[in-house]
ChimeraX commands (.cxc) that place a marker at each C-alpha (Angstrom):
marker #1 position 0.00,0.00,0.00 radius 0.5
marker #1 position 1.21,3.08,-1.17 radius 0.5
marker #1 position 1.59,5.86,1.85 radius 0.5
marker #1 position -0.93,8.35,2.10 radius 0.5
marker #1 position -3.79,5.45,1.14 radius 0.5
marker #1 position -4.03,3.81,3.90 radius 0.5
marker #1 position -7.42,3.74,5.48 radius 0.5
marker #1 position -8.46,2.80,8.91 radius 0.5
marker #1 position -11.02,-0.15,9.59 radius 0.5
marker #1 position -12.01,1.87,13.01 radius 0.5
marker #1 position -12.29,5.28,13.75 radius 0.5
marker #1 position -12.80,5.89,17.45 radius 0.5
marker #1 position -15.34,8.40,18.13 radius 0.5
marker #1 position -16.38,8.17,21.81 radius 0.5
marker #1 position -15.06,7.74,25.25 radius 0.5
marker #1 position -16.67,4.07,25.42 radius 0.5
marker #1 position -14.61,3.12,22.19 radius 0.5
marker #1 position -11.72,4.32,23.43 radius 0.5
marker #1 position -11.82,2.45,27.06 radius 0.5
marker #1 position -12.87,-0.23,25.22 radius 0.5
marker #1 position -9.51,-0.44,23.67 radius 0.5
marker #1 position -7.29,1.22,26.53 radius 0.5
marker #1 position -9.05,-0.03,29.35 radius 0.5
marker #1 position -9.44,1.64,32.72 radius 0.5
marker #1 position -6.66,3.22,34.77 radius 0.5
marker #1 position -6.30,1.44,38.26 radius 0.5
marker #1 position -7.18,2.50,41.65 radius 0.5
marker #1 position -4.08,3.50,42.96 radius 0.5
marker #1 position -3.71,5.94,39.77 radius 0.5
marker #1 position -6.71,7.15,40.42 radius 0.5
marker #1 position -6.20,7.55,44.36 radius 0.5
marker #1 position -3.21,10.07,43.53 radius 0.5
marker #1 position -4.93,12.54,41.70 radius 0.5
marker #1 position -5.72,15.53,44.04 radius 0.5
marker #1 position -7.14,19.09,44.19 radius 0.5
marker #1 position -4.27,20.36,46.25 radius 0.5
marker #1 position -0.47,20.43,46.23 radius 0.5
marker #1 position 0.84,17.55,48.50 radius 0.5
marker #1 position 4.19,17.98,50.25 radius 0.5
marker #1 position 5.34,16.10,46.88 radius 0.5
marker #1 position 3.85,18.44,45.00 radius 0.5
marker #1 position 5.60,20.92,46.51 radius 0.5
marker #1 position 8.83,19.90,46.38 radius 0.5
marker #1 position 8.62,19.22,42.78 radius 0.5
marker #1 position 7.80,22.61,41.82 radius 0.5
marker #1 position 10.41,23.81,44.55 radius 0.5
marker #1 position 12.81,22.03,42.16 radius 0.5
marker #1 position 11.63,23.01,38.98 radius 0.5
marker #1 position 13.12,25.34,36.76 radius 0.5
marker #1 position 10.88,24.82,33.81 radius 0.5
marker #1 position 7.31,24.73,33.48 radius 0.5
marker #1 position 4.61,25.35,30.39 radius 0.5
marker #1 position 1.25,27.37,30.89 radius 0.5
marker #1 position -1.40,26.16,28.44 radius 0.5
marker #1 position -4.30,28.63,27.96 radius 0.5
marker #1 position -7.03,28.98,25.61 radius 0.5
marker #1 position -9.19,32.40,24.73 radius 0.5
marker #1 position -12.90,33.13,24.80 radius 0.5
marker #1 position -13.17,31.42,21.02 radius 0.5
marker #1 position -10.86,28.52,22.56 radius 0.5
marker #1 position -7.57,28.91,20.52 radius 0.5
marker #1 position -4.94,27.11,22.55 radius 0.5
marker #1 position -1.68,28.44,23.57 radius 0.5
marker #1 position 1.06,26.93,25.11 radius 0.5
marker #1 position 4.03,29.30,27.09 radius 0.5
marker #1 position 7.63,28.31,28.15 radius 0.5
marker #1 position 8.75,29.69,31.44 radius 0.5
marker #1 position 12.29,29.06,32.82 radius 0.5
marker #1 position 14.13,30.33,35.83 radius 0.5
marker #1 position 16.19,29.07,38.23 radius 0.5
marker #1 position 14.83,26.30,40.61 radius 0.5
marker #1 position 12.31,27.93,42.96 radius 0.5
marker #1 position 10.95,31.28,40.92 radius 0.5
marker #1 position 7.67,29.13,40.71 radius 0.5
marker #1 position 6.47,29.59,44.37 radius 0.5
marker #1 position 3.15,27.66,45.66 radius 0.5
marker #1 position 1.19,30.74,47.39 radius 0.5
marker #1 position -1.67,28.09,48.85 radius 0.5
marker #1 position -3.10,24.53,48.57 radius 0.5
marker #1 position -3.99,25.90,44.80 radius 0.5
marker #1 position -2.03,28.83,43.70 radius 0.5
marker #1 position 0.84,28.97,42.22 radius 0.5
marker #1 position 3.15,32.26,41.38 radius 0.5
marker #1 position 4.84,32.46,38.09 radius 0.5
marker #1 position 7.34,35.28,37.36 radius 0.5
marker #1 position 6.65,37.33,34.02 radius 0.5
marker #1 position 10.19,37.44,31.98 radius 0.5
marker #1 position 10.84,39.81,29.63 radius 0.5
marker #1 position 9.72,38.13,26.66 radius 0.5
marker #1 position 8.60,38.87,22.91 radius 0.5
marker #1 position 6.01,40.75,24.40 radius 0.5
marker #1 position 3.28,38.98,22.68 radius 0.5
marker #1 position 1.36,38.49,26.17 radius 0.5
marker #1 position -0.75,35.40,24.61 radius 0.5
marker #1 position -1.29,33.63,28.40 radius 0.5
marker #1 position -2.17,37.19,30.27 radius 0.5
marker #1 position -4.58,38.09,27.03 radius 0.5
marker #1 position -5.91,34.62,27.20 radius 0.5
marker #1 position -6.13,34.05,31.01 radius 0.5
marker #1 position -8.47,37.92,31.13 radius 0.5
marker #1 position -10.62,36.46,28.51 radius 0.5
marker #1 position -10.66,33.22,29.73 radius 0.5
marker #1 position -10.60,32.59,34.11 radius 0.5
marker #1 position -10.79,29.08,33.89 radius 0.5
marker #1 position -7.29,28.97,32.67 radius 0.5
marker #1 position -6.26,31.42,35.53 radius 0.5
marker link #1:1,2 radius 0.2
marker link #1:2,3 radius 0.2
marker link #1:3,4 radius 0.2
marker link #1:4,5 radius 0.2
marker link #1:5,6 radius 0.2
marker link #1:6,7 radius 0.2
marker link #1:7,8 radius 0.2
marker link #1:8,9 radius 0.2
marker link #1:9,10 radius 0.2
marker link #1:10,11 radius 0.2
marker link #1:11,12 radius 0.2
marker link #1:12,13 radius 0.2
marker link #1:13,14 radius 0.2
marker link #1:14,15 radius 0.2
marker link #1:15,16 radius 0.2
marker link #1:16,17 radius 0.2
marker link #1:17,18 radius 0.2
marker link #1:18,19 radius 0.2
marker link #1:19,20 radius 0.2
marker link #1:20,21 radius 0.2
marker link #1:21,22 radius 0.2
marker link #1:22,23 radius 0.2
marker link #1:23,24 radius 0.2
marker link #1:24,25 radius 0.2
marker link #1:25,26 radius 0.2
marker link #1:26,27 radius 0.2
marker link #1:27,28 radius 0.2
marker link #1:28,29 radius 0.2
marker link #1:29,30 radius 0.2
marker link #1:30,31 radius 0.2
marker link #1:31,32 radius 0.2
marker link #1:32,33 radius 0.2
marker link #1:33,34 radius 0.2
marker link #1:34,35 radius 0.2
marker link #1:35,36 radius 0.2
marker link #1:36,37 radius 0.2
marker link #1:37,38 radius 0.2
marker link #1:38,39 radius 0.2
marker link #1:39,40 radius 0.2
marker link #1:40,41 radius 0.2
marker link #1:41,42 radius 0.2
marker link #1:42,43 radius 0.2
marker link #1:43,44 radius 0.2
marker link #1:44,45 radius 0.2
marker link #1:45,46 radius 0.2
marker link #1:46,47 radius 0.2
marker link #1:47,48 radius 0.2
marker link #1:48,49 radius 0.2
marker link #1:49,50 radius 0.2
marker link #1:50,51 radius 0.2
marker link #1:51,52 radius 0.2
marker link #1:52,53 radius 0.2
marker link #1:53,54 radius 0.2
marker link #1:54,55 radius 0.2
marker link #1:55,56 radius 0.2
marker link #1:56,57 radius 0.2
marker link #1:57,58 radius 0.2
marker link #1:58,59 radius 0.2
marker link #1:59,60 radius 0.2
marker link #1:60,61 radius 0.2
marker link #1:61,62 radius 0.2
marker link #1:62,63 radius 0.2
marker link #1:63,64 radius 0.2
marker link #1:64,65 radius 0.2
marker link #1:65,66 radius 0.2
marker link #1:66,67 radius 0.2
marker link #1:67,68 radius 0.2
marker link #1:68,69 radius 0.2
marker link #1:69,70 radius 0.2
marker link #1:70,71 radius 0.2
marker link #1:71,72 radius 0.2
marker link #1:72,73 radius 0.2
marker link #1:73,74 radius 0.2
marker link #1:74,75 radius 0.2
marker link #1:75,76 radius 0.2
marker link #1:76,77 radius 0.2
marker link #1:77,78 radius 0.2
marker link #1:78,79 radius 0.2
marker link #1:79,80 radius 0.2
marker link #1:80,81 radius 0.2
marker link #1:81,82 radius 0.2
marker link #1:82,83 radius 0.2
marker link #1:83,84 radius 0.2
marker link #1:84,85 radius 0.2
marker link #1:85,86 radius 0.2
marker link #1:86,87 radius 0.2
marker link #1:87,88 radius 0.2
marker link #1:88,89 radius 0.2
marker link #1:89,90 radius 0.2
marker link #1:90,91 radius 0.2
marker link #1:91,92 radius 0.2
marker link #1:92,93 radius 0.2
marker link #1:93,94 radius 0.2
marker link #1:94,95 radius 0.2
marker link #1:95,96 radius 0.2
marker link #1:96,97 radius 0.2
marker link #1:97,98 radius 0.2
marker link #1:98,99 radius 0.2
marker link #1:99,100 radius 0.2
marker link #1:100,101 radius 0.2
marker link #1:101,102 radius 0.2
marker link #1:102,103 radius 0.2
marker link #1:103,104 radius 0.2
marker link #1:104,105 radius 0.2
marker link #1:105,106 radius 0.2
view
């Protein structure tokens, strides 16, 4: 078969299909997801001296922003917040333009 003709006997459309095929996660996967920085949480991002900030605007156009700094500019300010210094950059401002359209993001 020639590239660029192949065809697929399955297209996966929902969720269902796609458990179906993947199966489930397990328990204890499941048992480490959280809604607040852990201890190990925090001292991963203590560590850190990358990190990427997706975003999306009103219309839903996705961006995705480097930030890099030393280990420890990204400071956890609660159980839920995290502080991420602004660089100078190329000024562009897609995540702050996204995050006021968009809160969720924020």
């Amino acid at each position: 078969m020639n590239p660029g003709t192949q065809t697929f006997a399955d297209i996966v459309t929902t969720k269902w299909q796609l458990r179906a095929i993947r199966g489930q996660p397990s328990h204890r996967l499941l048992a480490k997801q959280g809604q607040t920085l852990d201890s190990h949480c925090r001292a991963f991002i203590a560590k850190t001296p990358f990190v990427l900030i997706p975003s999306a605007d009103r219309a839903g156009a996705m961006d995705v922003s480097p930030k890099g700094n030393p280990p420890g500019c990204v400071r956890v300010l609660d159980d839920a917040t995290l502080a991420i210094p602004a660089r100078l950059s190329n000024r562009k401002v897609d995540t702050f333009a996204n995050v006021l359209q968009n809160t969720r993001d924020g």
